[in-house]
Every structure is written in structure tokens, then in C-alpha cells.
N, C-alpha and C positions, 0 to 999 in steps of 0.2 A: 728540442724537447727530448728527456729520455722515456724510454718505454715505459716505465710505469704511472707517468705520468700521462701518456697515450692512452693506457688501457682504463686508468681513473678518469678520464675526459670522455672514451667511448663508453662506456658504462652508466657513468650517469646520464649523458646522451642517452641512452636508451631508454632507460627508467623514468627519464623525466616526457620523452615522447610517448612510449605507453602508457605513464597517470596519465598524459593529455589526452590520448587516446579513449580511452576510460572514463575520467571527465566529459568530454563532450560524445560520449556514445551513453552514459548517465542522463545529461541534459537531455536530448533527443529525445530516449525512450520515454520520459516524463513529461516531455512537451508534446506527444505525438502518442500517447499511449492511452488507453483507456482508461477513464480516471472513474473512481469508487463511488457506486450512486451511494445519496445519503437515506440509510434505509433510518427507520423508529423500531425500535426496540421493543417489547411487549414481553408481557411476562400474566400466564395462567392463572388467576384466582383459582379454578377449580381445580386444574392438576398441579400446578406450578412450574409447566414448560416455559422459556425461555425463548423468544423466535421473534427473528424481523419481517415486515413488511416495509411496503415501497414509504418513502415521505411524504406522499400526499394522504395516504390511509390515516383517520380517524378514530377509527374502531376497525378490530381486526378480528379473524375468526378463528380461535386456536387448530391447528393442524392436527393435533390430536384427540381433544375429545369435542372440537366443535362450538364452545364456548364464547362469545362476543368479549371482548377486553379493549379496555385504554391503554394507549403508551402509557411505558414508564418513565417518568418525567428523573432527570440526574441532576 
């Protein structure tokens, strides 16, 4: 084999073991990471703030002027 055909062969050797690398250090963190609680959405009649509470909440009480509200339904 000539050299530059060495140095094309160790090259992409590398690149293709770091994606792998990368890939399965990708999969990992997203199998093993902490995954996005699903909050409800709410939105202010009175002021018109914009703010989540937890998924089981019903009725939520604005954070800023105090207000009782439903989700908003998307």
C-alpha cells in the first residue's frame, strides 16, 4: 500500500470511531438522563402571563397576580 493510501485508511479510521463514539455516548445520555416532566401550559385571563404547572394540576394559580385559570387546551 502507498502512503497515501495509509493515511486515507487511518483518517477515516478515526472519524468513523469518534461518530461511534459520539453515537453511543448520544444514546446513553438519553437512555440514562433525565427525561422532561410533562408540565400544562396556562395562560392569565387577567394579566395574560404565560406559565407552566405540573400535569396533574387542574386549575392553576397565576404567579403573578394570583388568579385561578384552566389550561390552555392546543
Amino acid at each position: 500500500m502507498s502512503i497515501p493510501h495509509l493515511l486515507v485508511t487511518y483518517v477515516v479510521l478515526a472519524l468513523g470511531a469518534l461518530g461511534g463514539v459520539g453515537i453511543f455516548s448520544e444514546l446513553r445520555r438519553r437512555r440514562f438522563g433525565p427525561t422532561h416532566p410533562e408540565d400544562r401550559v396556562f395562560r392569565c385571563k387577567k394579566c395574560g402571563l404565560v406559565y407552566t404547572d405540573d400535569a396533574d394540576a387542574d386549575r392553576s394559580r397565576c404567579t403573578q397576580c394570583g388568579k385561578l385559570n384552566e389550561p390552555v387546551q392546543f
